[in-house]
TORKOL-4160 file (C-alpha; in steps of 0.2 Angstrom, whole numbers, padded with zeros to 4 digits, m for minus):
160
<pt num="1" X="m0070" Y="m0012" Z="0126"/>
<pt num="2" X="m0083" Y="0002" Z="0135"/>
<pt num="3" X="m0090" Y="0014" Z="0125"/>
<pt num="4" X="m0078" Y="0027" Z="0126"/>
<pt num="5" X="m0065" Y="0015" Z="0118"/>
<pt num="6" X="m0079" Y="0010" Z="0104"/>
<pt num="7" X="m0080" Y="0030" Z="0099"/>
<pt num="8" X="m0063" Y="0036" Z="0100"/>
<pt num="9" X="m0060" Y="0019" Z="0089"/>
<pt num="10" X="m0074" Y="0025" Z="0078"/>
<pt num="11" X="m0068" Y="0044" Z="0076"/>
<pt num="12" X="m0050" Y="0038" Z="0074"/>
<pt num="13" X="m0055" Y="0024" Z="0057"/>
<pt num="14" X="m0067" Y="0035" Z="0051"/>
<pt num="15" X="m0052" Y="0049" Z="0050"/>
<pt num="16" X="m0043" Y="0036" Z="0044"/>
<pt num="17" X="m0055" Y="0032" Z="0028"/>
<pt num="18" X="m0057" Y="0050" Z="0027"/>
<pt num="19" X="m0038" Y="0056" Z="0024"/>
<pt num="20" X="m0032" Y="0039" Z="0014"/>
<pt num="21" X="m0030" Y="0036" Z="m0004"/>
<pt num="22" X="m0030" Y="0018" Z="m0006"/>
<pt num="23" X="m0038" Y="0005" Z="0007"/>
<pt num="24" X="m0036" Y="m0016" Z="0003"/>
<pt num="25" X="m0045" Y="m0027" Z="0014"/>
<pt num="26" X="m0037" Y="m0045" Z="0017"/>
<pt num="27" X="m0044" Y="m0059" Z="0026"/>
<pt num="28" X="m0027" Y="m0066" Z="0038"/>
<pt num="29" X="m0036" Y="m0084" Z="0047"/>
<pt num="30" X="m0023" Y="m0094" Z="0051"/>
<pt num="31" X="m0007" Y="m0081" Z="0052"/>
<pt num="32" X="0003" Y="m0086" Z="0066"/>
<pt num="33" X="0009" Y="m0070" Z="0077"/>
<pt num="34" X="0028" Y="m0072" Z="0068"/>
<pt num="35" X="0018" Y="m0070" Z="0052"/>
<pt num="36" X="0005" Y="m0056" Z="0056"/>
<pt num="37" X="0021" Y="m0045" Z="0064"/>
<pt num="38" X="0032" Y="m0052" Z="0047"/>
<pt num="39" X="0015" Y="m0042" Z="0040"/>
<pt num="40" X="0015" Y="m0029" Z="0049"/>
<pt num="41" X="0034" Y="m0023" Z="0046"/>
<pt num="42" X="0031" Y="m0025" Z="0027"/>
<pt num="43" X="0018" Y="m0017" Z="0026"/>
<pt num="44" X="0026" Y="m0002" Z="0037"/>
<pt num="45" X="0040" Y="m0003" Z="0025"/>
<pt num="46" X="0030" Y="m0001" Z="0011"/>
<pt num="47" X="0023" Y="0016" Z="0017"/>
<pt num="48" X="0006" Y="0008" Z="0024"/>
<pt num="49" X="m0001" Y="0004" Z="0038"/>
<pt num="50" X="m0011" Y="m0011" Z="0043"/>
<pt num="51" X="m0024" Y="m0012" Z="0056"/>
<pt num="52" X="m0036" Y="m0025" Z="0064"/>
<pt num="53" X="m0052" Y="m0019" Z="0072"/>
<pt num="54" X="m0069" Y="m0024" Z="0074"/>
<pt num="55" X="m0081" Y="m0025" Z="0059"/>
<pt num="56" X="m0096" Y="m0017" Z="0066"/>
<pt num="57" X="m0084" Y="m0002" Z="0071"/>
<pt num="58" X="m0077" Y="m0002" Z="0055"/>
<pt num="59" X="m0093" Y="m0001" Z="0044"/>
<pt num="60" X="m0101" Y="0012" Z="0055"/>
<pt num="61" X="m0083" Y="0023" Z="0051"/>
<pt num="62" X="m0084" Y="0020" Z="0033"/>
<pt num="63" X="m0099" Y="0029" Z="0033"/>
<pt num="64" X="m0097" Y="0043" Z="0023"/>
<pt num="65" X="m0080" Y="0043" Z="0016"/>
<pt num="66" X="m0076" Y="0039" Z="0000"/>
<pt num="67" X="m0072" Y="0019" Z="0005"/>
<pt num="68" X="m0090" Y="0018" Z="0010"/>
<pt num="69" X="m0094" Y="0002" Z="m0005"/>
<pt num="70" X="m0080" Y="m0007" Z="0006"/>
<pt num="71" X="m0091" Y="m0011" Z="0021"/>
<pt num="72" X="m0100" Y="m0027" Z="0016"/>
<pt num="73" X="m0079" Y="m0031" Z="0014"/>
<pt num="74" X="m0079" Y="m0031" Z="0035"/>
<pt num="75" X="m0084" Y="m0050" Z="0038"/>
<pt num="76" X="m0075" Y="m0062" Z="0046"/>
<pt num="77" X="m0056" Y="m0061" Z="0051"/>
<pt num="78" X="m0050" Y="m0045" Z="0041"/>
<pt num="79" X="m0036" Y="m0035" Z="0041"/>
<pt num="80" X="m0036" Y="m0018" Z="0032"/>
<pt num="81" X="m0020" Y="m0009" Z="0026"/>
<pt num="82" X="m0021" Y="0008" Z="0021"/>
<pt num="83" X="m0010" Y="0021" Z="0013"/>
<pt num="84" X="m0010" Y="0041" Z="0005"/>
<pt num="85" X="0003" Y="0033" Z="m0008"/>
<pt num="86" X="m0011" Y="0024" Z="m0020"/>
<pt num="87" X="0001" Y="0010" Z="m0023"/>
<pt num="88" X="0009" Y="0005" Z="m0008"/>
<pt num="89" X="m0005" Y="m0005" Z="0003"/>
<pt num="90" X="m0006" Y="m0014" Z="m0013"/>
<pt num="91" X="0012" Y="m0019" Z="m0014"/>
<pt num="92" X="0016" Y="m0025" Z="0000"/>
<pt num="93" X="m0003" Y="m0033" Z="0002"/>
<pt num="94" X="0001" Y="m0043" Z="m0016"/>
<pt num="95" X="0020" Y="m0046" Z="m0010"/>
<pt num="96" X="0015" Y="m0056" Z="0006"/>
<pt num="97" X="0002" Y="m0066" Z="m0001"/>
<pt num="98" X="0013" Y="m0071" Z="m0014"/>
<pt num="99" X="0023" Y="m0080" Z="0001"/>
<pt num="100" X="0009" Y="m0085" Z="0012"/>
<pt num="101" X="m0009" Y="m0094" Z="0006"/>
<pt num="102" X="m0016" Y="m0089" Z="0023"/>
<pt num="103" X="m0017" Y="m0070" Z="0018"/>
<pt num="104" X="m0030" Y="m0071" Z="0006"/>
<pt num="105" X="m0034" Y="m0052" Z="m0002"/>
<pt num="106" X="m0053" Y="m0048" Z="m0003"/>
<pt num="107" X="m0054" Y="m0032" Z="m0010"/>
<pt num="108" X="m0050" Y="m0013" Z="m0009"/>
<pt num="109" X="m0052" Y="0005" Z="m0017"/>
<pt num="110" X="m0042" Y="0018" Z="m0022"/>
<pt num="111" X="m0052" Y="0034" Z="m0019"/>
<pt num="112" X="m0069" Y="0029" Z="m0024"/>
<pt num="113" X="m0065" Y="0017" Z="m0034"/>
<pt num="114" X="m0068" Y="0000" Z="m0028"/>
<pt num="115" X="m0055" Y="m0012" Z="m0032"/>
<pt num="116" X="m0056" Y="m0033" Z="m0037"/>
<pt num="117" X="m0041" Y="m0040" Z="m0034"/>
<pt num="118" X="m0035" Y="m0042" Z="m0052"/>
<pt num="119" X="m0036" Y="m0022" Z="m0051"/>
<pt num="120" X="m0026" Y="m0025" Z="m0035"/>
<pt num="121" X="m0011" Y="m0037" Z="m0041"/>
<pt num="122" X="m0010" Y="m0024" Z="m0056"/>
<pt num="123" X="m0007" Y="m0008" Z="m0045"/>
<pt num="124" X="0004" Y="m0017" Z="m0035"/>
<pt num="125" X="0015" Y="m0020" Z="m0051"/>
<pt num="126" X="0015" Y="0000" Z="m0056"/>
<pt num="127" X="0033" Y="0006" Z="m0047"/>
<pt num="128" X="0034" Y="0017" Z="m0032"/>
<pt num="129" X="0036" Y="0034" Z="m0032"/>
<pt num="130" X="0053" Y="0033" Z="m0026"/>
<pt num="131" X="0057" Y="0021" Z="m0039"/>
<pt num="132" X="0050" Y="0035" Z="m0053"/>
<pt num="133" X="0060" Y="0047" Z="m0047"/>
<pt num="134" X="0075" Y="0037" Z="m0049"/>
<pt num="135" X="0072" Y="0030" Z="m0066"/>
<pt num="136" X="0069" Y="0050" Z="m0070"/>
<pt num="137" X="0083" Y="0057" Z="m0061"/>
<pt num="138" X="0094" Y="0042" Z="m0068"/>
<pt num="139" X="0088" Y="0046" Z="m0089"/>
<pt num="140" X="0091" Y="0064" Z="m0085"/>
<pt num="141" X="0108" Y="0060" Z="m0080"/>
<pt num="142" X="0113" Y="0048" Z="m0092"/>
<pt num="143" X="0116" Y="0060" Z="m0111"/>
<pt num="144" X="0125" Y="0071" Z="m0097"/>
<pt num="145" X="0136" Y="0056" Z="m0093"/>
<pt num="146" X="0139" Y="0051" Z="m0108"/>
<pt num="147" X="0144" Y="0070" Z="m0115"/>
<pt num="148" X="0157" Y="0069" Z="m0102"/>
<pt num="149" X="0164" Y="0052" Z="m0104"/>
<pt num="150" X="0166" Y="0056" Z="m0124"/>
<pt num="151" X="0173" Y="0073" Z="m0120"/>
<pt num="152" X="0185" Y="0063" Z="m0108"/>
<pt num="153" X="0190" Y="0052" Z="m0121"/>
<pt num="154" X="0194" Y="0062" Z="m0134"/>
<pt num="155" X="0205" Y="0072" Z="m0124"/>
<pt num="156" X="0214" Y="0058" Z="m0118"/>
<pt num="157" X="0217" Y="0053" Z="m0135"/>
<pt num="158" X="0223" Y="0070" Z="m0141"/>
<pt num="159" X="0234" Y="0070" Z="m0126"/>
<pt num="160" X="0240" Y="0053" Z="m0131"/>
């Protein structure tokens, strides 16, 4: 990687700690390709992205931003997943490691707030966004459903 590479990698992660709302840092040794692309498509799913760079890069980008308490974090084999939803990097991060030991799930933040990983697993319990808007959307409908079906029923049985 020349140094041209190195920067635009390093302006392009440091926009990317700038404009995201939660980061999780996950140490992946030992993932076999199937399993890191597996990963890769949950995480995608989720809403999230998930990237693997250098660490030196990365700590020099989270520089100031508001992640910057996550760069001792870069050590070793890490992957970061990152998302502008607060919750989804942590879903699908917890969901996978559920499955797989070799994802192990060092830490995070969400804004700039650093994250443990009990922190992490409870996040990742709160529902999505789209799944609070259809719990609303369904409570909303349900004393009009019901108004009708008894409205229904009464006049069949006046019918009757």
């Amino acid at each position: 990687m020349n140094r041209e590479e190195k920067t635009e990698l390093l302006n392009m992660l440091h926009e990317v700690f700038s404009n995201a709302e939660s980061v999780v840092i996950t140490e992946y040794l030992g993932l076999t390709v199937a399993e890191a692309d597996e990963l890769r498509n949950k995480v995608r799913d989720a809403g999230a992205s998930l990237r693997v760079t250098k660490n030196r890069i990365a700590r020099l980008a989270v520089k100031d931003t508001k992640f910057e308490g996550l760069a001792d974090l870069f050590k070793g084999p890490v992957a970061m997943a990152y998302a502008n939803d607060p919750i989804a990097a942590c879903k699908a991060c917890v969901e996978f490691a559920k499955n797989n030991e070799k994802l192990v799930i060092i830490g995070g933040a969400l804004s700039d707030k650093a994250l443990t990983l009990d922190e992490i697993k409870e996040l990742a319990a709160i529902p999505s966004m789209d799944e609070l808007r259809a719990k609303l959307v369904g409570l909303l409908q349900a004393p009009a459903a019901k108004l009708a079906r008894v409205t229904k029923a009464y006049s069949e049985k006046e019918a009757a």
